[in-house]
C-alpha positions in Angstrom: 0.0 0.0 0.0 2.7 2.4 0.5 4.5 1.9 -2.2 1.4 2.4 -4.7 0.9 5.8 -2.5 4.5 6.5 -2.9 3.9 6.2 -7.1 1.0 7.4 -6.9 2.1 11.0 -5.1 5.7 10.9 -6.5 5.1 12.5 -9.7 3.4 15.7 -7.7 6.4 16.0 -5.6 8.9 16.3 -8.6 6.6 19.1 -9.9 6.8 21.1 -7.0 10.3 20.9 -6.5 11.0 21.7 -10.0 8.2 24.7 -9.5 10.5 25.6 -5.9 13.6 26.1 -8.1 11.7 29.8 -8.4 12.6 30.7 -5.2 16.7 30.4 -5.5 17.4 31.2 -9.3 17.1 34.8 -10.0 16.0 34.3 -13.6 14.1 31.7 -15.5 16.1 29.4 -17.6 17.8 30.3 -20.6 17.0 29.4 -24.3 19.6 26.5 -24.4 18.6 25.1 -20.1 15.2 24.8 -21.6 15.4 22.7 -24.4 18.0 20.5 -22.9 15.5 20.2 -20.2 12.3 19.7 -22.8 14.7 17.2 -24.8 15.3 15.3 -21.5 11.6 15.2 -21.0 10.6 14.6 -23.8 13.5 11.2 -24.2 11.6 10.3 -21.1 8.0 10.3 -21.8 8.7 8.3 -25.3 10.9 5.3 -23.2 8.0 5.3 -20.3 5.2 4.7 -23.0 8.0 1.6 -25.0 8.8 -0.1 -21.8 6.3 0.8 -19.5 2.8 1.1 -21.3 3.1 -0.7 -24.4 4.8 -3.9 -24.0 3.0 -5.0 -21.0 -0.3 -3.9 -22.7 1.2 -5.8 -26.1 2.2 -9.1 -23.4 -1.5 -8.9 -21.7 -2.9 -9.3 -25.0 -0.9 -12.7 -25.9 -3.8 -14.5 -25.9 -5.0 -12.8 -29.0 -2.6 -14.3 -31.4 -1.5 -12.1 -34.3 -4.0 -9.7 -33.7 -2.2 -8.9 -30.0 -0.9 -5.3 -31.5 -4.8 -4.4 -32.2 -5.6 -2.8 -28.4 -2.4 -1.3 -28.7 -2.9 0.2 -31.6 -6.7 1.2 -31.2 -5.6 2.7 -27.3 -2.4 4.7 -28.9 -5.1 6.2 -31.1 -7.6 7.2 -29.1 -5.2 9.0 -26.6 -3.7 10.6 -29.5 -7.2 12.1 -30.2 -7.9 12.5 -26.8 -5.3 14.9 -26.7 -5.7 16.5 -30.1 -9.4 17.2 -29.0 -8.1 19.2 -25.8 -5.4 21.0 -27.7 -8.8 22.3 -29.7 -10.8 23.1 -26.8 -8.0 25.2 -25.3 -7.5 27.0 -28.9 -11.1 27.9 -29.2 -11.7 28.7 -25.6 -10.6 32.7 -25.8 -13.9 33.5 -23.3 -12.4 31.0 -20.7 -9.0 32.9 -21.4 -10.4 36.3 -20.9 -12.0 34.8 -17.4 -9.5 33.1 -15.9 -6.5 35.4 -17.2 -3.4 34.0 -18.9 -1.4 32.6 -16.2 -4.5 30.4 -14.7 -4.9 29.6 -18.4 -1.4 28.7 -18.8 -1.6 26.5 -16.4 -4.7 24.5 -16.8 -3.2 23.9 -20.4 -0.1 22.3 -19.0 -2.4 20.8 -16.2 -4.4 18.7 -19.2 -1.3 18.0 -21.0 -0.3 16.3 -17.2 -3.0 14.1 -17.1 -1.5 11.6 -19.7 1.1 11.1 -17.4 -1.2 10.6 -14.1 -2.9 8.1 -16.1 0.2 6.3 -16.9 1.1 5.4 -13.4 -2.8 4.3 -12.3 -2.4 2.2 -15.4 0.7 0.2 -14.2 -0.5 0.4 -10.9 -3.7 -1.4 -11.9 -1.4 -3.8 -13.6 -0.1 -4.7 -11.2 -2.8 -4.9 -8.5 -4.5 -7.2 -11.2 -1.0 -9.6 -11.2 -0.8 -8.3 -15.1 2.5 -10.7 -16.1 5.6 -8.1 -16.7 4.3 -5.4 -14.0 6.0 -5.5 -11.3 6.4 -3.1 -7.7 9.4 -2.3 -9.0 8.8 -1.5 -12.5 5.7 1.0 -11.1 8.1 2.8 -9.0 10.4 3.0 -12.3 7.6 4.6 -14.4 6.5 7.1 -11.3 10.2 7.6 -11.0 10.7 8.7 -14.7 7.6 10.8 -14.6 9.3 12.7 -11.5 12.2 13.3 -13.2 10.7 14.9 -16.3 8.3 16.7 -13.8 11.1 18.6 -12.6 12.0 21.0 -15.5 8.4 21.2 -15.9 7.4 22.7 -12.5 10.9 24.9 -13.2 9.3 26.2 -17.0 6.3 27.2 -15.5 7.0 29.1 -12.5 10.4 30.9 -13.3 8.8 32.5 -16.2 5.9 33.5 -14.1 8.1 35.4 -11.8 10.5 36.9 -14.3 7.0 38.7 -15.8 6.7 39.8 -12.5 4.7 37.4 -9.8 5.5 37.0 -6.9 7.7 33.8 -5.9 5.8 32.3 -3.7 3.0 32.8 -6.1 4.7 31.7 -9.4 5.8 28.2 -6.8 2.4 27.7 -6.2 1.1 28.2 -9.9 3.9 25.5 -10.8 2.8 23.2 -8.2 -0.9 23.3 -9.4 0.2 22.3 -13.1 0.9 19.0 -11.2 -2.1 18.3 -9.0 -4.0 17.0 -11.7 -1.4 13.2 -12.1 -2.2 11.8 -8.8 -5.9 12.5 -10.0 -5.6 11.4 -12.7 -3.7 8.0 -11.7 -6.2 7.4 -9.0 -9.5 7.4 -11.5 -7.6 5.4 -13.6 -6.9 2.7 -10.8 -10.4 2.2 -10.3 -11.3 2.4 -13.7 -9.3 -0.1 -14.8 -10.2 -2.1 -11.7 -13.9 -2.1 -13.0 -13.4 -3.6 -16.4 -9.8 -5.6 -15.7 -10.1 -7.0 -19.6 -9.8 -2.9 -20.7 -6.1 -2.8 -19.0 -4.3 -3.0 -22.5 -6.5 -0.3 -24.1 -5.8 2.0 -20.5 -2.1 1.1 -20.9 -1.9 2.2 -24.6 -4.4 5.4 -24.3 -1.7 6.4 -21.9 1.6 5.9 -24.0 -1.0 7.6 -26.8 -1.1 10.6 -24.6 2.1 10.9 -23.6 3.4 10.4 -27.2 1.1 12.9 -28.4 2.6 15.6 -25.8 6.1 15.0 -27.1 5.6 15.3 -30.5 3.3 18.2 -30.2 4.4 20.3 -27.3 8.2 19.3 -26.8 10.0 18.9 -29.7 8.8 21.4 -31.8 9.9 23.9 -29.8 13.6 23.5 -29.9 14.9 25.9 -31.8 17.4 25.4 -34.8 21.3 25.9 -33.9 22.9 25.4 -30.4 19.5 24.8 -28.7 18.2 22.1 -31.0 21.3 19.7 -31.1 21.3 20.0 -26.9 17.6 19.0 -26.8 18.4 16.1 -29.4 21.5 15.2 -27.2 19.2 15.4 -23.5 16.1 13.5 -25.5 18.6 10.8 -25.8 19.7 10.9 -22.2 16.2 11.0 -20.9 15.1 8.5 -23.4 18.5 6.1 -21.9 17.8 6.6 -18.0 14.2 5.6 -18.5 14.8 2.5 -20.5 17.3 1.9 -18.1 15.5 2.1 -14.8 12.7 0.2 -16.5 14.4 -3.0 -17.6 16.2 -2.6 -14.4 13.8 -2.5 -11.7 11.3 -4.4 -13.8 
């Protein structure tokens, strides 16, 4: 039980410490820190939805011969639309902007685009409770472990920019902090989901790696620039991408 709490709450923590960096650095990162650090996340996000969401959600679905890749495919799908359809919403929603103000809008945005990652944990955590073959303890404190790690520079690109337009610290930390509350949310309605309908756990498990592979090639890596900052993201993408696989086949 403590250990699922521990996964379950981990992912938070990394977001607010990342969000806490605010309150020693004097300025927010510059051009080159931030797309090592999106590279690093991104490198992260793509191994955790390989090793972590996929092939366990491929190995569950053994039974169904050649057609095993189907849930995979049909749940990569639909969390790739999932998140296309809440890119849209946010686009279009320029009255919720102009009531909630930029900053709160900023970070519901990067909220949503958290949830993927919530949802990862409460699937391999459901795995696991459900004795899913390949899903271990250990490989669900690798994936909340990966997730904290990339949650760091996130917490750090939200509220350090915040406070270099002006916010207060304290503030722009608890603005950062927010972006993250929505993963143990997320994880936890996921858990009892996939408790309810045990035979859906590959499609939970690809949705998720969907999701999360959806935020990298839409949010992350489009955004390093060309020059300097582009071959450090490539360089950090390949490190995050590394440590993940890593601590995954390792602990797993």
């Amino acid at each position: 039980m403590i250990g699922i709490v521990t996964a379950v709450l981990m992912p938070l923590l990394g977001t607010a410490v990342g969000a806490g960096g605010v309150c020693f650095l004097r300025s927010s990162p510059g051009k080159l820190v931030q797309a090592g650090l999106q590279g690093f996340a991104g490198g992260i996000m793509v191994a955790a939805s390989v090793w972590s969401l996929l092939i366990p959600a491929m190995e569950q679905s053994a039974s169904w011969g050649r057609l095993a890749f189907l849930p995979g495919v049909v749940g990569v799908w639909l969390g790739v639309l999932f998140l296309d359809l809440l890119d849209r919403w946010l686009a279009e929603a320029s009255r919720l902007r102009y009531c909630l103000g930029s900053n709160t809008m900023l970070v519901l945005a990067v909220a949503l685009h958290n949830l993927p990652e919530g949802m990862a944990v409460g699937a391999v955590v459901a795995g696991w409770c459900s004795g899913v073959e390949g899903i271990t303890l250990a490989s669900v404190l690798a994936l909340s472990g990966g997730v904290t790690l990339q949650n760091l520079p996130e917490g750090a690109i939200i509220s350090m920019p915040l406070c270099a337009q002006g916010m207060s610290k304290g503030k722009s930390f608890l603005y950062g902090t927010l972006s993250g509350v929505v993963e143990p949310v997320g994880a936890v309605a996921t858990v009892l989901l996939a408790e309810l309908a045990v035979p859906a756990l590959p499609l939970c498990l690809s949705f998720s790696a969907g999701a999360m592979l959806y935020v990298v090639a839409q949010e992350l890596l489009p955004q390093l620039e060309e020059g300097a900052c582009r071959r450090v993201g490539t360089l950090l993408f390949a490190v995050g991408f590394t440590v993940m696989m890593a601590m995954d086949v390792a602990l797993g």
